[in-house]
N, C-alpha and C positions, 0 to 999 in steps of 0.2 A: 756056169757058175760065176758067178760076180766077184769079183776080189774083195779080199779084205785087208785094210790098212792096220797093222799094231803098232801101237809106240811103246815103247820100252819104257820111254820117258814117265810117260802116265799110264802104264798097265792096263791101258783101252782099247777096244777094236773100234774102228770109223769105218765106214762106206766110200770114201774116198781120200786121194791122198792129199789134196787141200782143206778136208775137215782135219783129219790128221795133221797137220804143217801149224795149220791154224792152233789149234788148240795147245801144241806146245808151245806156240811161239806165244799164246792169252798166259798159259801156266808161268813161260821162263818169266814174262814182263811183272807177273803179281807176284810173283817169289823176288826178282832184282826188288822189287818196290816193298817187301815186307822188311829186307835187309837195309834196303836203307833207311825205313822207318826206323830201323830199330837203331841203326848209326846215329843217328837224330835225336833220338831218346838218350843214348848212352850219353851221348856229348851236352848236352840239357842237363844231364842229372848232375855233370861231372860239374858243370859251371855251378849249380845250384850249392851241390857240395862243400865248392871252392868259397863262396859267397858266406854260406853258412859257416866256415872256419872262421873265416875272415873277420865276419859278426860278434863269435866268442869269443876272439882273441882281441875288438877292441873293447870287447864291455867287460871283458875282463881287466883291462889297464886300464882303463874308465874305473873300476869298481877297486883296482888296489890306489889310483890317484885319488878319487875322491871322498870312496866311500861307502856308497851307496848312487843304484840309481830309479830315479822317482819315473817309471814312465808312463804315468795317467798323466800327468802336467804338458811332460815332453809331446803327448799326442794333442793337448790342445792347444797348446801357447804358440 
């Protein structure tokens, strides 16, 4: 009877213990890289965030300073 390789890891049976080794070692690398996708994403969103406060809060003293703001003109002048 031939062996059979389980991984815990990924609930699979392999035919040998280097498909096995292999295969969690493809699963850990795309889960570390899904995670740090996503570390990537948060830290983007959080700058974007920041920027957009940043933006209300000058066109807001912009709008109690002057008054009004025109920004058809502002986009072509």
């Amino acid at each position: 009877m031939k062996p059979v390789f389980y991984s815990e890891e990924l609930k699979k049976y392999f035919d040998t213990e280097e498909a096995c080794l292999k295969a969690e070692k493809e699963h850990n690398e795309k889960k570390a890289a899904e995670v740090k996708a996503a570390e990537e994403k948060r830290v983007a969103k959080k700058a974007v965030d920041e920027a957009f406060e940043k933006y209300i809060k000058l066109k807001n003293e912009y709008l109690k300073k002057y008054g009004e703001y025109d920004w058809f003109f502002s986009t072509w002048f």
